[in-house]
C-alpha positions as CSV (number, residue, x, y, z in Angstrom):
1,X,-6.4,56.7,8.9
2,X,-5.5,53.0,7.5
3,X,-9.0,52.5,6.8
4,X,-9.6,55.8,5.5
5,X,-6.7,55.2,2.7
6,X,-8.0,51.5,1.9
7,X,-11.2,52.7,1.1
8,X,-10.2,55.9,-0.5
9,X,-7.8,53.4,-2.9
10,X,-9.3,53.0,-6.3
11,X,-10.9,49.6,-6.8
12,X,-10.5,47.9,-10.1
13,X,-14.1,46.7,-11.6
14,X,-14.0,43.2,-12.5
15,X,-15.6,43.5,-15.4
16,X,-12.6,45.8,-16.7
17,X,-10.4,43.1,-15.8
18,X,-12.3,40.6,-17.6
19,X,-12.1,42.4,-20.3
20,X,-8.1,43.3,-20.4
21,X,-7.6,39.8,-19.8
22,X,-9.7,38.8,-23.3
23,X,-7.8,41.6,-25.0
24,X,-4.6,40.0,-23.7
25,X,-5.4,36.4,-25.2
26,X,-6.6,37.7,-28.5
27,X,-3.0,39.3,-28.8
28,X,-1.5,36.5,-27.8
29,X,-3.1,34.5,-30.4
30,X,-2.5,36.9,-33.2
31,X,1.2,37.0,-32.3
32,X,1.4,33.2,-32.7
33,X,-0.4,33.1,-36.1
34,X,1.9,35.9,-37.1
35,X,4.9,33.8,-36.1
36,X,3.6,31.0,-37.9
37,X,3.0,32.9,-41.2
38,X,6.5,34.4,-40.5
39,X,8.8,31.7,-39.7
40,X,8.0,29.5,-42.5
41,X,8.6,33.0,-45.3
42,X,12.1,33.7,-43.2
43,X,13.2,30.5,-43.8
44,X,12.0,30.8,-47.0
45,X,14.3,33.7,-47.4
46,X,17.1,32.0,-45.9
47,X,17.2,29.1,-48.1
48,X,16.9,31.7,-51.1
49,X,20.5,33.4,-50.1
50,X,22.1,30.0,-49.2
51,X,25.3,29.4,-51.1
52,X,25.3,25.9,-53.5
53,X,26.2,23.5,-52.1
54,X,25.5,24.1,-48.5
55,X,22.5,22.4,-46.2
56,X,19.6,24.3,-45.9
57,X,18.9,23.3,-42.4
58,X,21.3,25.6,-40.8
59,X,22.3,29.3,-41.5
60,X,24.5,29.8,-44.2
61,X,28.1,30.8,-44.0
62,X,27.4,33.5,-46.5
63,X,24.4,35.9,-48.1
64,X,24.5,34.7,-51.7
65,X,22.5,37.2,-53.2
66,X,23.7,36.4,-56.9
67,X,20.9,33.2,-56.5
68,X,18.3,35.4,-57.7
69,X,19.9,36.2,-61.4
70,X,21.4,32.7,-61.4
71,X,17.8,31.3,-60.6
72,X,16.3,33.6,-63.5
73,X,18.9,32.3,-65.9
74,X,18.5,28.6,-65.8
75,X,15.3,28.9,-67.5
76,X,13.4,31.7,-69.8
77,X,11.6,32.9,-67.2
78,X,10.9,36.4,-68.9
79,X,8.7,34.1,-71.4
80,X,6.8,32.3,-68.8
81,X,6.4,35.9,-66.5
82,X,4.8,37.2,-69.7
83,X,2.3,34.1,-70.5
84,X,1.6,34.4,-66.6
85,X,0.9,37.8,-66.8
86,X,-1.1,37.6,-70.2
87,X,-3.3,35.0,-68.7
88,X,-3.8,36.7,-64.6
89,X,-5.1,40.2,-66.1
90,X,-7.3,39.0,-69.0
91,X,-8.9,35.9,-67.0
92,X,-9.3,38.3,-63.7
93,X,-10.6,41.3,-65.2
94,X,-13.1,39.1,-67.3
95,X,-13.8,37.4,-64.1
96,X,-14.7,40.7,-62.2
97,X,-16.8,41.7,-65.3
98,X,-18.9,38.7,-65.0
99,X,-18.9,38.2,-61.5
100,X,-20.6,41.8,-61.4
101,X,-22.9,41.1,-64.1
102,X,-24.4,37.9,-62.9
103,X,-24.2,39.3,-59.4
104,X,-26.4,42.2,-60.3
105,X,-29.1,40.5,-62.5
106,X,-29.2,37.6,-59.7
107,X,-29.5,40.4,-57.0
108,X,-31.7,43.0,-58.8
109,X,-33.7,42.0,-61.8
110,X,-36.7,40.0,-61.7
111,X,-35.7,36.6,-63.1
112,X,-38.3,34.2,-62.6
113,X,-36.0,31.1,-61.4
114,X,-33.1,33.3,-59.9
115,X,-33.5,31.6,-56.2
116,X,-33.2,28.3,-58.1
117,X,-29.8,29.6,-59.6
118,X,-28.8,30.8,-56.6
119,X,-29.0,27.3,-54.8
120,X,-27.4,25.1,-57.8
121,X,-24.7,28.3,-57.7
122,X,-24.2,27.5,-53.6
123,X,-23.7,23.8,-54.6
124,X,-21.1,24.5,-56.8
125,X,-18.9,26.4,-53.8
126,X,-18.7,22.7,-52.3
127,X,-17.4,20.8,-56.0
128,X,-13.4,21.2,-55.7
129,X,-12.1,22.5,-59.4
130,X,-10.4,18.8,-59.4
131,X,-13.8,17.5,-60.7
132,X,-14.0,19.6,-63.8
133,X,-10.3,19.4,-65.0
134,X,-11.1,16.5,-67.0
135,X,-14.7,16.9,-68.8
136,X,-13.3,20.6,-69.3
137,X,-10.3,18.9,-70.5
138,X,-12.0,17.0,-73.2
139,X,-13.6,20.1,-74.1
140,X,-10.9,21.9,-74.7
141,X,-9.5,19.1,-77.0
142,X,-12.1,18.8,-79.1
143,X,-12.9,22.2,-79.8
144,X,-14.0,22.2,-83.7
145,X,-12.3,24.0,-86.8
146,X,-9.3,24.5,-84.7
147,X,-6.1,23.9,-84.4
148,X,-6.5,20.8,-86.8
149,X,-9.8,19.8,-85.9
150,X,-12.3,18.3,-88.0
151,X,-15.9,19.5,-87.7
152,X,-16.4,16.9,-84.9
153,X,-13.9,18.1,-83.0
154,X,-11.3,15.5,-84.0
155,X,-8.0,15.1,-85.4
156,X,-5.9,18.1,-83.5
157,X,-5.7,19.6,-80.3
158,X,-8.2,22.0,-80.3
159,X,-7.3,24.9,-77.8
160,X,-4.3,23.0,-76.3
161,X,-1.0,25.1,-75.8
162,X,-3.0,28.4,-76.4
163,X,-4.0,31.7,-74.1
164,X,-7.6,30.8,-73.9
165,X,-7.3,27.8,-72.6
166,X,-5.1,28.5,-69.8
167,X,-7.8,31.4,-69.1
168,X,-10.6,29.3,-69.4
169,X,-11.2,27.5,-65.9
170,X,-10.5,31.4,-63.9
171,X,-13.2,33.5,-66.2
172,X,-16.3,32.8,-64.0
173,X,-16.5,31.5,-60.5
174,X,-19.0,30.7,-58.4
175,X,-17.5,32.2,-55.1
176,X,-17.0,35.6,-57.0
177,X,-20.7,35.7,-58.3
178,X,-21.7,34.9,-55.1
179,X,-19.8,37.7,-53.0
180,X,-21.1,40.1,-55.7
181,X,-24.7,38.9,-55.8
182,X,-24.8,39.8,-51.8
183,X,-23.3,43.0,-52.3
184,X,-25.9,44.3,-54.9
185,X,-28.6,42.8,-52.7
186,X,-27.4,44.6,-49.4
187,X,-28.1,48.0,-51.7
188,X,-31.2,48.8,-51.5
189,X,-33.8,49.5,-54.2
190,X,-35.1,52.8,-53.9
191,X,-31.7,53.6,-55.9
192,X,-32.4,52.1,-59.0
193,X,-35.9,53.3,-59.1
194,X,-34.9,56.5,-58.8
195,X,-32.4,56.4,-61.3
196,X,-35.2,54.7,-63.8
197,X,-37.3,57.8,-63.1
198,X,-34.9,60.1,-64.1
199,X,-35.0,57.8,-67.7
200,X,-31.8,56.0,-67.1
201,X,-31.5,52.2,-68.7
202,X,-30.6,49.5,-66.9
203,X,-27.2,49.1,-67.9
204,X,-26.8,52.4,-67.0
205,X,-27.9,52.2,-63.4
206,X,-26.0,48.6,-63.0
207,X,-22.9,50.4,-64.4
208,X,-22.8,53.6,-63.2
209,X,-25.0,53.5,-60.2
210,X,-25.0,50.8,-58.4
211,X,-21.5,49.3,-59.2
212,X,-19.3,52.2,-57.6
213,X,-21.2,51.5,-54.5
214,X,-19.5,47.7,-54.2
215,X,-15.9,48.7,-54.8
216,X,-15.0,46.8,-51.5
217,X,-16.5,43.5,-53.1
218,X,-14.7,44.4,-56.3
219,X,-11.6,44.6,-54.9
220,X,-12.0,41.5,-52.9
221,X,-12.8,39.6,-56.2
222,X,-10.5,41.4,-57.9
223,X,-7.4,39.8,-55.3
224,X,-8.8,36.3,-55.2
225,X,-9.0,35.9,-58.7
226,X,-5.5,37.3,-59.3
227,X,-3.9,35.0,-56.7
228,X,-5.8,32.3,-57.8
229,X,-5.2,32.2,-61.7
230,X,-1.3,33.7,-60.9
231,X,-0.5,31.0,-58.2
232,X,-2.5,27.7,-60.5
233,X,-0.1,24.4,-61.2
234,X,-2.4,22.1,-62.0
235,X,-4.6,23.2,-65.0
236,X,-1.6,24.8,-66.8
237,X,0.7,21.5,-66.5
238,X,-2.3,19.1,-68.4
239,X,-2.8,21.4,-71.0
240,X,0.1,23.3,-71.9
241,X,2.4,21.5,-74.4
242,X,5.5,23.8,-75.5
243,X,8.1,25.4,-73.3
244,X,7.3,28.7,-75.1
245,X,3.5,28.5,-73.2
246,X,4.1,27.6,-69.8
247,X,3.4,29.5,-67.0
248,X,6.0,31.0,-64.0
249,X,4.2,27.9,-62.0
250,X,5.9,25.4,-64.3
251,X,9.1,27.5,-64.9
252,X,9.5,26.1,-60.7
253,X,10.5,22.6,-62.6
254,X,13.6,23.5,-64.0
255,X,15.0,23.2,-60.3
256,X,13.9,19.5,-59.8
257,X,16.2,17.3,-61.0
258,X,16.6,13.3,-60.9
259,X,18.0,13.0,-57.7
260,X,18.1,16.2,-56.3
261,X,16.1,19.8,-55.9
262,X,18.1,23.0,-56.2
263,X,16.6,24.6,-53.1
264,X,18.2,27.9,-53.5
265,X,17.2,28.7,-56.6
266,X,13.8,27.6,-56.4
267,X,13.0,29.4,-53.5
268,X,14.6,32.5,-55.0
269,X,11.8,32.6,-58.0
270,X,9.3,31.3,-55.6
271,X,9.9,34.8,-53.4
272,X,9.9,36.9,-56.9
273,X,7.1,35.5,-58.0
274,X,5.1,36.2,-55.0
275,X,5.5,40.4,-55.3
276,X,2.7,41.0,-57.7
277,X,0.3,38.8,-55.4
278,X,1.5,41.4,-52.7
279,X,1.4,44.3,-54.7
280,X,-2.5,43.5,-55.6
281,X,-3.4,43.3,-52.3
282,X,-1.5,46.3,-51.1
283,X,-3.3,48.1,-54.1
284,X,-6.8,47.3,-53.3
285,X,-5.9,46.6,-49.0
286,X,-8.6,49.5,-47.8
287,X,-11.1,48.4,-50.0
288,X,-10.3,44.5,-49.5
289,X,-10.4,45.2,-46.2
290,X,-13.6,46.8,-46.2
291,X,-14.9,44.1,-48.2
292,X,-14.7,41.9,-45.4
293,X,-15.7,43.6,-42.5
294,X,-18.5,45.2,-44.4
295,X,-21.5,42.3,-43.5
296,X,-20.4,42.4,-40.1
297,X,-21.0,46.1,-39.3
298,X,-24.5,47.4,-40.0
């Protein structure tokens, strides 16, 4: 009867425990890389809601909650939210417009050198945007007929402390022509050519036909360009002049002082500002989402 039960007992396959065990791990690891990401945003919060005054490497004795309208007063931060704003959706959307339109006429129409712009378009995905802050700089500067330029672009400031040149270095990127260039070229021909049979042009059929297709690459432009113009330091703090032009990222200086950093209050705008980044992404999350898994599923 012993034996009888033994064998009668079902036996786990090993291959089904291999496989649990895998599953196991790659939980594990994703619960440690969501702990990373979360400890450093709680403390974030923590430090927002700490009372002047008190350390920041302990819990504080209170929730101050009043750091958040303090932190918006110290500086005019509805003018810098506005020349932030101004800047993200103009240089994005333009971004998406050309990222589609490139992507499309690199993808789809017969250019005679478009492998050739492909390549010297891959090279540029290795050149960190350090490298062309100060040629792009002098261009800028030396813009002619403005701003008190002569016709040799001397004499003023050119485009210095304006809209367009904040939005000039996030109109056109070479990552976002790329991602859109191998979405059009995953879709296959047959579409177009029908469309052209039916008498449609071509800005028709890249518009209306074969654009709705790449929403998910859209959307994923759409979020990196947002984040990347919104979150910028660097190009805004060379060429913007007047308080009344900067940017939320350079509002963040009021709190750094000679000999101190008001960590409260810094960390309270740094957690405001980062809800339209979120909001985006929530927006567009099925389609980013989508976006990314879509060259991995055929």
């Amino acid at each position: 009867m012993a034996e009888a039960t033994i064998s009668a007992a079902p036996r786990r396959r090993p291959g089904l425990l291999k496989k649990r065990a895998a599953l196991g791990g790659i939980y594990t690891a994703l619960l440690v890389l969501l702990a990373l990401y979360l400890i450093p945003m709680l403390y974030i919060l923590m430090v927002s809601l700490t009372p002047t005054g008190e350390s920041t490497a302990s819990l504080p004795s209170r929730l101050e909650f009043g750091n958040y309208a303090e932190a918006l007063a110290a500086a005019d931060f509805g003018q810098f939210f506005l020349n932030s704003a101004i800047v993200t959706v103009v240089a994005s959307l333009t971004q998406v417009v050309l990222s589609c339109m490139a992507g499309y006429a690199l993808a789809k129409s017969r250019l005679r050198h478009s492998k050739t712009v492909l390549m010297l378009l891959i090279a540029l995905l290795v050149l960190p945007p350090e490298i062309v802050m100060i040629p792009l700089f002098v261009m800028v500067t030396h813009v002619p007929f403005l701003a008190g330029n002569d016709m040799f672009g001397s004499g003023g400031q050119g485009m210095l402390d304006s809209y367009g040149a904040l939005m000039l270095p996030h109109l056109v990127s070479a990552l976002a022509i790329f991602l859109m260039r191998q979405f059009y070229a995953d879709l296959p021909d047959e579409i177009g050519q029908a469309a052209r049979v039916d008498g449609a042009g071509e800005f028709y059929i890249f518009a209306r036909v074969y654009t709705p297709l790449t929403l998910p690459a859209v959307a994923v432009v759409t979020v990196l360009a947002f984040q990347s113009t919104w979150n910028d330091f660097l190009w805004p703090l060379i060429i913007v002049r007047s308080n009344e032009m900067k940017t939320l990222q350079l509002g963040l200086t009021v709190f750094y002082q000679e000999n101190s950093t008001q960590w409260n209050l810094l960390m309270s705008v740094i957690l405001l500002m980062s809800i339209p980044v979120a909001l985006v992404f929530l927006a567009g999350q099925r389609y980013f989402t989508d976006g990314i898994t879509s060259g991995s599923v055929k």
